[in-house]
Each structure stands twice: as structure tokens, then as C-alpha cells.
Backbone as ProteinMPNN parsed JSONL, in Angstrom:
{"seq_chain_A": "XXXXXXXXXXXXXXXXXXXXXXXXXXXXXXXXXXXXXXXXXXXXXXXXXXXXXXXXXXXXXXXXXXXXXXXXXXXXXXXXXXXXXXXXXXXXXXXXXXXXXXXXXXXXXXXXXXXXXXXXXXXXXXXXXXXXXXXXXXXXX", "coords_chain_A": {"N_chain_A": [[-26.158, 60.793, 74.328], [-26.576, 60.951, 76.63], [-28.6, 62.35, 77.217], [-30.35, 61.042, 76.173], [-30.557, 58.662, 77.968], [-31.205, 60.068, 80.555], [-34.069, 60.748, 79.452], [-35.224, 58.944, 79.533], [-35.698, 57.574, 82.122], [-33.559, 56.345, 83.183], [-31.108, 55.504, 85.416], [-27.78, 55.038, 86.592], [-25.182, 52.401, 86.099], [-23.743, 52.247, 83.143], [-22.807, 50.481, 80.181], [-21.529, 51.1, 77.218], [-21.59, 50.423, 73.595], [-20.721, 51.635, 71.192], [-19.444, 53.048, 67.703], [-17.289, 55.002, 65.837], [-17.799, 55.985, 62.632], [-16.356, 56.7, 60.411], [-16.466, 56.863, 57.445], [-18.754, 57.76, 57.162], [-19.061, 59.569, 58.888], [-20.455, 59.728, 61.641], [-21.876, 58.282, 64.481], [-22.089, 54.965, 65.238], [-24.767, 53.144, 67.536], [-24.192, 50.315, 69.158], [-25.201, 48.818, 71.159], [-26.243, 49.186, 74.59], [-25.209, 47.96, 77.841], [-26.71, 47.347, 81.002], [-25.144, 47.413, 83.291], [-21.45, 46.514, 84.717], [-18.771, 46.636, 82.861], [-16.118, 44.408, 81.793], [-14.264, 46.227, 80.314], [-14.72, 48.577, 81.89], [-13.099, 49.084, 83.699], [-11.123, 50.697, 82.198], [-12.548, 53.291, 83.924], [-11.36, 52.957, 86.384], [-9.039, 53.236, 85.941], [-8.47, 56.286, 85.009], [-9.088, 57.253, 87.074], [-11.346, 57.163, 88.779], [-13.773, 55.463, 90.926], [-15.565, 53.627, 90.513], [-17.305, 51.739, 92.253], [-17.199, 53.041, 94.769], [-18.613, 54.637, 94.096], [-20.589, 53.635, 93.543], [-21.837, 52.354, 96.308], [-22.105, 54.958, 97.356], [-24.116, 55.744, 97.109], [-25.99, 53.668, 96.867], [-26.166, 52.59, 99.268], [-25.298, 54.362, 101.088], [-27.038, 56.141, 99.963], [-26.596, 58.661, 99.176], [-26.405, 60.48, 96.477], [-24.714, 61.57, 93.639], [-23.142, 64.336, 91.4], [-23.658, 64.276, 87.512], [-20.349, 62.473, 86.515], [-17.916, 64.002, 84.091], [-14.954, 63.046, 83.102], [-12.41, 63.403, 82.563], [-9.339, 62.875, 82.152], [-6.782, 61.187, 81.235], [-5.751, 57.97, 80.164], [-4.102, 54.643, 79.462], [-6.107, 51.667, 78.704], [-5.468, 48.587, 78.701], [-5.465, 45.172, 77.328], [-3.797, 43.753, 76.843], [0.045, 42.209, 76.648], [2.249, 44.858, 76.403], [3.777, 44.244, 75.158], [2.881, 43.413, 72.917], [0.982, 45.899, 71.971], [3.714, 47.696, 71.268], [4.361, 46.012, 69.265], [2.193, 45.936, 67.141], [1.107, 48.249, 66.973], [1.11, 50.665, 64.893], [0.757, 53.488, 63.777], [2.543, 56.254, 64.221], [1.893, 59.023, 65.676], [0.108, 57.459, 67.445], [1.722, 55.928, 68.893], [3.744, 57.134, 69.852], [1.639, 58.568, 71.87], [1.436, 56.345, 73.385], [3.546, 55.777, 74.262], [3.556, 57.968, 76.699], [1.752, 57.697, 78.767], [1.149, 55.134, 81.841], [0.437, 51.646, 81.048], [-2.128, 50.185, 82.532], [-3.324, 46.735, 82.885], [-6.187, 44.612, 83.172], [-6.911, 42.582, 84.399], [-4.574, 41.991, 86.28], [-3.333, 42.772, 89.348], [-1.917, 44.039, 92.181], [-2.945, 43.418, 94.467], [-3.361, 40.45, 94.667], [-1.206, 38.287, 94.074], [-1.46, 35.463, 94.003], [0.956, 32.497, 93.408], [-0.603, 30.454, 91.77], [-2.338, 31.81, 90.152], [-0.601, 33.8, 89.084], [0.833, 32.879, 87.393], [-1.251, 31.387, 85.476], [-2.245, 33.41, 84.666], [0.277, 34.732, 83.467], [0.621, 32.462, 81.681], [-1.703, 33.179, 79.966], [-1.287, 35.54, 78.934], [0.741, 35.447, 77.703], [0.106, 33.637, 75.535], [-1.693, 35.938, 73.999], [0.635, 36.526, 72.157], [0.907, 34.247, 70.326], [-1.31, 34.074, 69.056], [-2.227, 36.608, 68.091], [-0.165, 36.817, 66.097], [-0.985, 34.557, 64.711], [-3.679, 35.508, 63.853], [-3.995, 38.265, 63.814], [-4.043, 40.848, 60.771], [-3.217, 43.469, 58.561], [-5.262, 45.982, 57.905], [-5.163, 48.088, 56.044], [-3.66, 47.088, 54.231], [-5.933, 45.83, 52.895], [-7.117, 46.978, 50.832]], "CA_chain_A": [[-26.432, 59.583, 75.054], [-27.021, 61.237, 78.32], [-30.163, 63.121, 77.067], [-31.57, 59.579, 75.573], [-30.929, 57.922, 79.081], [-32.234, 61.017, 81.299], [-35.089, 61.016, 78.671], [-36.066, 57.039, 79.445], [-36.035, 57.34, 82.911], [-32.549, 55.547, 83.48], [-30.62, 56.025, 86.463], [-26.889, 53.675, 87.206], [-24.377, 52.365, 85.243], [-24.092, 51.137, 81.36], [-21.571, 50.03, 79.716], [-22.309, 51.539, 76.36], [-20.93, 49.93, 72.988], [-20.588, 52.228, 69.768], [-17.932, 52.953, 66.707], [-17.083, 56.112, 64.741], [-17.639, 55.518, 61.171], [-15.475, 57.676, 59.522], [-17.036, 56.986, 55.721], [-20.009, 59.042, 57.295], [-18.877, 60.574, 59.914], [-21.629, 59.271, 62.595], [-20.994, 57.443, 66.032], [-23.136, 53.967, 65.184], [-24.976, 52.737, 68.484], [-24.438, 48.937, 68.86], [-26.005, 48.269, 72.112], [-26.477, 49.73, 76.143], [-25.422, 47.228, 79.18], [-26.979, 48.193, 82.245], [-24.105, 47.014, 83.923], [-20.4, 47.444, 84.572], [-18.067, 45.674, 81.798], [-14.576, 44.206, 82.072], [-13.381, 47.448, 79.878], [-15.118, 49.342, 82.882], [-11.543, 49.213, 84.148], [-10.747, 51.908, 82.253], [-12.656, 54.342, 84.448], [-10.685, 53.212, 87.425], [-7.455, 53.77, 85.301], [-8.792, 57.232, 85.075], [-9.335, 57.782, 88.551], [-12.813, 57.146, 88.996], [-14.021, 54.526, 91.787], [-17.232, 52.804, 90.182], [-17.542, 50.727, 93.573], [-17.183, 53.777, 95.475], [-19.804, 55.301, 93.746], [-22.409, 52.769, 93.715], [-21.973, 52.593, 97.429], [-21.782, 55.948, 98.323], [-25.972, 55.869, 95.999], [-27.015, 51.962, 96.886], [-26.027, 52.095, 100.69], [-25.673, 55.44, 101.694], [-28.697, 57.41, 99.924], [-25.97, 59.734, 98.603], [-26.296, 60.307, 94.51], [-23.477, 62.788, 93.39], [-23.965, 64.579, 89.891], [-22.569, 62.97, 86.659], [-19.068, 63.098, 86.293], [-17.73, 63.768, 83.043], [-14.051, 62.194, 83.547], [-11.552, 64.166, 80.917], [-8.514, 62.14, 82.336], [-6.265, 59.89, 80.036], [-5.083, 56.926, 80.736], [-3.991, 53.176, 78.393], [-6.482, 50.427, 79.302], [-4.928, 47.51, 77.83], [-5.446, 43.628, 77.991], [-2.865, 42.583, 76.216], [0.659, 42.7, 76.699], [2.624, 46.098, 76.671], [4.987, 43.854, 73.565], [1.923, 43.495, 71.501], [1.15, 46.73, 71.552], [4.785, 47.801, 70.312], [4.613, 45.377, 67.871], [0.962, 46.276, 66.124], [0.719, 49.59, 66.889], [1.952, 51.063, 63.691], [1.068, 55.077, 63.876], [3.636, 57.087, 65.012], [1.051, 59.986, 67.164], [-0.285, 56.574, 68.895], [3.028, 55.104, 69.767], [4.028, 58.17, 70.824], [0.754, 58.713, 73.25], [1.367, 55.352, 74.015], [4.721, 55.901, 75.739], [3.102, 59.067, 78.033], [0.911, 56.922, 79.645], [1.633, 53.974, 82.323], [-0.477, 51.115, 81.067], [-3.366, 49.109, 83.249], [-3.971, 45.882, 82.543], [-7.513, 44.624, 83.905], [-6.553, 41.194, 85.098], [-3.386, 42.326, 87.158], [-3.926, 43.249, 90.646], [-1.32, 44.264, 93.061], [-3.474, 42.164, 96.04], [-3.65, 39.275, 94.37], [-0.565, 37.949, 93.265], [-0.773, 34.345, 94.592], [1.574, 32.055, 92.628], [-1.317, 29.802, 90.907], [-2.96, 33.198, 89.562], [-0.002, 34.485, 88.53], [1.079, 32.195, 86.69], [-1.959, 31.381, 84.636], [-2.377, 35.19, 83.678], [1.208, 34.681, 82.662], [0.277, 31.526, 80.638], [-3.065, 33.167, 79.129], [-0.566, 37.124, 78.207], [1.674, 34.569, 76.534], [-0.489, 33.165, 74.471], [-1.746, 36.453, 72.921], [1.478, 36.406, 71.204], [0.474, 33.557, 69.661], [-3.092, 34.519, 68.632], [-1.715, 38.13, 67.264], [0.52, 36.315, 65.017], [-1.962, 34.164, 63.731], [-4.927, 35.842, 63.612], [-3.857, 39.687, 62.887], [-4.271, 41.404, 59.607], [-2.709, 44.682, 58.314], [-6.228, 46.022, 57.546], [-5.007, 49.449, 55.535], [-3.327, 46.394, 52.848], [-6.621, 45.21, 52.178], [-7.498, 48.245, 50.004]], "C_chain_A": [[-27.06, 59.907, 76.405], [-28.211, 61.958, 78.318], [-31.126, 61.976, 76.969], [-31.897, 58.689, 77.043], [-31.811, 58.312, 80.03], [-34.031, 60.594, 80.62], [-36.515, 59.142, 78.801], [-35.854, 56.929, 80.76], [-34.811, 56.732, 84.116], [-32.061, 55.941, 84.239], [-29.602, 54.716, 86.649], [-26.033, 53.724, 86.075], [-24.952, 51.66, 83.925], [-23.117, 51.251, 80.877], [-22.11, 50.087, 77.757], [-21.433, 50.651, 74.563], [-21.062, 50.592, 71.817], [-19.341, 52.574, 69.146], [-18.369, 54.18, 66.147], [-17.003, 55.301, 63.803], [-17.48, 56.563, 60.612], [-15.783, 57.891, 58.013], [-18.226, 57.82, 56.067], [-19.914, 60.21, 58.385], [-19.698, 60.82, 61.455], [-20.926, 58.49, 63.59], [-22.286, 56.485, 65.563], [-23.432, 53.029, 66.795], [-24.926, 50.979, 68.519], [-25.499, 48.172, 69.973], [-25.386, 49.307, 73.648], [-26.827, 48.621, 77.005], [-25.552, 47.951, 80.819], [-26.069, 47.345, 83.252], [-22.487, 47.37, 83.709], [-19.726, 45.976, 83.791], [-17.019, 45.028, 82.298], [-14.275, 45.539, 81.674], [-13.571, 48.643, 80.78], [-13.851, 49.793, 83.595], [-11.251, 50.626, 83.988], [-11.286, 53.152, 83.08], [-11.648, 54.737, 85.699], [-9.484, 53.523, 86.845], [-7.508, 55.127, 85.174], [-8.907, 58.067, 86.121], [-10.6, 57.759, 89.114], [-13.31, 56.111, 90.011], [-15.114, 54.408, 91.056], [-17.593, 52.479, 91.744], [-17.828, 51.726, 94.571], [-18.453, 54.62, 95.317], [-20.866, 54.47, 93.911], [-22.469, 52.689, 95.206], [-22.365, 53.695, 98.202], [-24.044, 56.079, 97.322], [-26.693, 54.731, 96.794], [-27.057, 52.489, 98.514], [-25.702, 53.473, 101.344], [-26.578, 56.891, 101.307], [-27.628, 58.503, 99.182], [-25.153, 59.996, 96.678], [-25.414, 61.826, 93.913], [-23.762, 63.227, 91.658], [-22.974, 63.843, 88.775], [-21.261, 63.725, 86.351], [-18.983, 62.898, 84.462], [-16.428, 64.119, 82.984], [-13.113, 62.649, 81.945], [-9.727, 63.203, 81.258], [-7.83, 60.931, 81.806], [-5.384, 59.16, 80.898], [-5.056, 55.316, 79.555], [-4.457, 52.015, 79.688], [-5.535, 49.3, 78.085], [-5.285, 46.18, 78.613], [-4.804, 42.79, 77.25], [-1.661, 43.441, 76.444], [1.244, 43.998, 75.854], [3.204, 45.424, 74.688], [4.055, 43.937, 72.518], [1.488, 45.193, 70.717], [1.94, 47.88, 70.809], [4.613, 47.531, 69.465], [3.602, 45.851, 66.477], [0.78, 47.53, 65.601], [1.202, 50.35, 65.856], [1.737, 53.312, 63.259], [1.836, 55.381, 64.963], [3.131, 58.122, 66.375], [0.302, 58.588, 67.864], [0.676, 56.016, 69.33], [3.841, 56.218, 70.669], [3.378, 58.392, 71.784], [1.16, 57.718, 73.971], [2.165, 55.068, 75.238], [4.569, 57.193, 76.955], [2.288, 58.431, 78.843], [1.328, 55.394, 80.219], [0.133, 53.257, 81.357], [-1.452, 50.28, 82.503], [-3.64, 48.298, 82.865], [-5.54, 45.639, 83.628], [-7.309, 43.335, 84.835], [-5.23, 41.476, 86.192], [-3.51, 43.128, 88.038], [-2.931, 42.779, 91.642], [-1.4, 42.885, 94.397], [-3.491, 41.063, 95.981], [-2.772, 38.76, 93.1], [0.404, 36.262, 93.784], [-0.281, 33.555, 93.611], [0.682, 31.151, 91.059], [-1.971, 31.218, 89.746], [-1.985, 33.714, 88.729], [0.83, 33.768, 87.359], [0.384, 31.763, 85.411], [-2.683, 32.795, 84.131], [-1.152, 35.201, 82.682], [1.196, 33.693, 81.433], [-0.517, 32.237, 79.567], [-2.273, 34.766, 78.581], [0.023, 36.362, 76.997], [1.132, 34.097, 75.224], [-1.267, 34.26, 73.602], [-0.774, 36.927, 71.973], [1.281, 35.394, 69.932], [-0.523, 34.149, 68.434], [-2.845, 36.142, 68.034], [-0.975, 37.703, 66.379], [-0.241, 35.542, 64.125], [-3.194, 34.494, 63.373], [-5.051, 37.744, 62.848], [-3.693, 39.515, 61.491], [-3.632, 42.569, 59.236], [-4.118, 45.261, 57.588], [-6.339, 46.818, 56.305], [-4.239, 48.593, 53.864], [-4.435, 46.02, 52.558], [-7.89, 45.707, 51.132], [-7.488, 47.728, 48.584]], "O_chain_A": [[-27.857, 59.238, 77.062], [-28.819, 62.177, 79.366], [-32.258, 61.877, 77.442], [-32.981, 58.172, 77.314], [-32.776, 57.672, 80.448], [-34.965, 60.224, 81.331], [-37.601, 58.662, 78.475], [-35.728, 55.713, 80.904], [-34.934, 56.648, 85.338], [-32.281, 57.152, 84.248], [-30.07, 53.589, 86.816], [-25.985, 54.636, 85.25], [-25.931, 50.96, 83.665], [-22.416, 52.23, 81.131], [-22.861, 49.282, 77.206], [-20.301, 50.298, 74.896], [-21.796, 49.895, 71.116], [-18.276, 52.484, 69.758], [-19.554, 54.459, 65.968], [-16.425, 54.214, 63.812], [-18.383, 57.343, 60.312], [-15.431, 58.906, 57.412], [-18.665, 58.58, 55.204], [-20.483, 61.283, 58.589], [-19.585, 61.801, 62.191], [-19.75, 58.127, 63.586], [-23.398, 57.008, 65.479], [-22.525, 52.322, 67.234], [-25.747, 50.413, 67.797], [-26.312, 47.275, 69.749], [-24.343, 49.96, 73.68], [-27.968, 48.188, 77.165], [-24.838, 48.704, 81.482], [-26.652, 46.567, 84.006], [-22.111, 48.195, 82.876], [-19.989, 44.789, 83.983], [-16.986, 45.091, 83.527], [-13.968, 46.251, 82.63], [-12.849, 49.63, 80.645], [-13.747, 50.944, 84.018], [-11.131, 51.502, 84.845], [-10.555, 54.141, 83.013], [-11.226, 55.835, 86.062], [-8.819, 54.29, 87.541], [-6.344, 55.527, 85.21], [-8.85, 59.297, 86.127], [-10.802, 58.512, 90.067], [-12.859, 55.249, 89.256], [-15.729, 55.474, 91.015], [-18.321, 53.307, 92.292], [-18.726, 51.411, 95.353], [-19.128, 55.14, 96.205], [-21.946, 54.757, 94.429], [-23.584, 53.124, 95.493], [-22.829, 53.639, 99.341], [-24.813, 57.029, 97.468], [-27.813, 54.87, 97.284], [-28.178, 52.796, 98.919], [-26.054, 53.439, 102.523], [-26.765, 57.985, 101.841], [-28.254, 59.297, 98.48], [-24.097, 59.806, 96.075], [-25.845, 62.979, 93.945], [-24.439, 62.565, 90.872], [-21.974, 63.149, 88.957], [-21.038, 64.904, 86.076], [-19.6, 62.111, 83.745], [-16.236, 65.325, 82.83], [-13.207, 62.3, 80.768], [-9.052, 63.018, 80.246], [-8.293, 59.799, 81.943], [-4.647, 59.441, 81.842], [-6.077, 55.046, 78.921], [-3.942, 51.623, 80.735], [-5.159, 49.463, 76.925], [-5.391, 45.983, 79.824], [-4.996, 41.601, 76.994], [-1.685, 44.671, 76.499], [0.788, 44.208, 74.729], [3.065, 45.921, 73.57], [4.298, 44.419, 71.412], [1.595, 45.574, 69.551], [1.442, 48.727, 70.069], [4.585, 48.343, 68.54], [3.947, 46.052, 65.313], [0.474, 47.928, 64.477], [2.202, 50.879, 66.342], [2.484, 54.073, 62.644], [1.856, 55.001, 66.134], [3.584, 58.152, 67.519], [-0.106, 58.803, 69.005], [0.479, 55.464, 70.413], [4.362, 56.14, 71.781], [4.019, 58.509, 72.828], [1.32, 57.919, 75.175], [1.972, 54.588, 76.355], [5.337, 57.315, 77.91], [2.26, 58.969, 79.95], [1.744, 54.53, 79.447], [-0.868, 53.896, 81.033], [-0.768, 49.888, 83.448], [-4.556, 48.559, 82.085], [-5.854, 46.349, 84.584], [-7.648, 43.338, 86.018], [-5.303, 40.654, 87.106], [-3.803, 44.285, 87.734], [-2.865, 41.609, 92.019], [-0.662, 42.047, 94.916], [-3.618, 40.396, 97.007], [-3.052, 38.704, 91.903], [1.575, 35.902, 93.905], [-0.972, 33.686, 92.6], [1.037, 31.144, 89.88], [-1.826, 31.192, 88.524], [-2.354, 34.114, 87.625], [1.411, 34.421, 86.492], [1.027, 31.699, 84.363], [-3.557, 32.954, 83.279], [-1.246, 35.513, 81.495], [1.669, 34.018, 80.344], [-0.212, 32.058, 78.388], [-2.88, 35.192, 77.598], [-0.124, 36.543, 75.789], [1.653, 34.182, 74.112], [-1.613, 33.851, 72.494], [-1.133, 37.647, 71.041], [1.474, 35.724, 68.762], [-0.342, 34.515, 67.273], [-3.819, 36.593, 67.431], [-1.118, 38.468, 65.426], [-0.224, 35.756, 62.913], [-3.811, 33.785, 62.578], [-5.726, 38.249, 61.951], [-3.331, 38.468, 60.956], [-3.236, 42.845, 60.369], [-4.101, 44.923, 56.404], [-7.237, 46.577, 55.498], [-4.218, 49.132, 52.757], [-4.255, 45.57, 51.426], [-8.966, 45.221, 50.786], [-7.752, 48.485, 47.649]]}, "name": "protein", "num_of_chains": 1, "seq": "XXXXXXXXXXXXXXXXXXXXXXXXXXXXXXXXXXXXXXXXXXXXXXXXXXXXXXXXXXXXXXXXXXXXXXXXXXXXXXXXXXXXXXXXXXXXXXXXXXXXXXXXXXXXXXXXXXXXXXXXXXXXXXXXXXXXXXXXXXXXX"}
């Protein structure tokens, strides 16, 4: 990916979207946003400042080389319970409990009562929406 971007001239962030396909064994490209995502999160869960970086490039002239960010960490955007509940391999429930999670919406600074409340409304309701909408995918063999 980083040869194809170098190779086109690209320079910044992208928010890149591809899947392992395991029946061939290939990484399938779906698309490249030249921008930063919601799931972008996960870098800062990693330790990475995005913000810090585009600043320290946009506004102070200073372009640092690319990191390549080996640091684990659980993005999640749904509650911690769902993930209990779904998660059904044993080596991911196990990773699962070595790592604090991050949600993306939940922010220390900003935990005025209206906010917090309708995050709590909108977590709640993927209980809902996991009950009626999940699948056991590995039964539909």
C-alpha cells in the first residue's frame, strides 16, 4: 500500500478499507479515504497523535518519517457486554481481556450530563440491535 501511495504522488492521511479473504488468501482493496475515519481512533488507542501530527506538517513545516505503529490496543464501539456475549473464540476472548478497551465516542472532557446520557441511550440500544440483527455465521455452512 505504501509503495502504491509513494508511487501516485500521495502525501497525508487515508483511511484505507480492505478484508483478508481467506478462500484465496489475498487482502481485497475496497476503497482509499483521503481522510481521517471514526475507526481512526484506533491509532490514538495505540499511542499515536494524528492531530499532533498533522500540525507538527500543516503548521509547523515539520514532516516526520512514516511510522509503522506495532502497538496493540481494543478499539471498540460497542459495549464491553456485547463483546462478551458474541465473541465466541477462546484466543480472542482471551486477547480481549489483556487489553483496556477505547470506545470512540467516550471522552473523559466531555462528560456533560445531556451527552452522557444519550451515548448511554444510543450503547443501550446496541443490545437491542445485536439481538436482533446478529447471526452465528459458522451455522450457515
Amino acid at each position: 500500500m505504501q509503495r502504491f501511495l509513494q508511487a501516485i504522488g500521495y502525501v497525508g492521511f487515508s483511511n484505507i478499507d480492505m478484508k483478508y479473504d481467506s478462500r484465496t488468501g489475498r487482502y481485497v482493496l475496497f476503497e482509499i479515504n483521503p481522510r481521517l475515519g471514526r475507526s481512526s481512533f484506533f491509532c490514538r488507542a495505540a499511542g499515536i497523535n494524528m492531530m499532533k501530527l498533522l500540525t507538527e506538517d500543516v503548521v509547523y513545516s515539520r514532516r516526520g518519517k512514516c511510522i509503522y505503529n506495532e502497538t496493540t490496543a481494543l478499539w471498540s464501539n460497542v459495549p464491553r457486554g456485547i463483546l462478551t456475549r458474541y465473541v465466541t473464540s477462546p484466543a480472542l476472548r482471551e486477547e480481549m481481556k489483556q487489553y483496556k478497551a477505547l470506545h470512540t465516542l467516550w471522552c473523559g472532557g466531555d462528560l456533560a450530563p445531556a451527552r452522557v446520557y444519550r451515548l448511554a441511550r444510543y450503547y443501550a440500544a446496541q443490545y437491542k440491535n445485536f439481538a436482533h440483527y446478529y447471526f452465528d455465521k459458522s451455522k450457515e455452512k
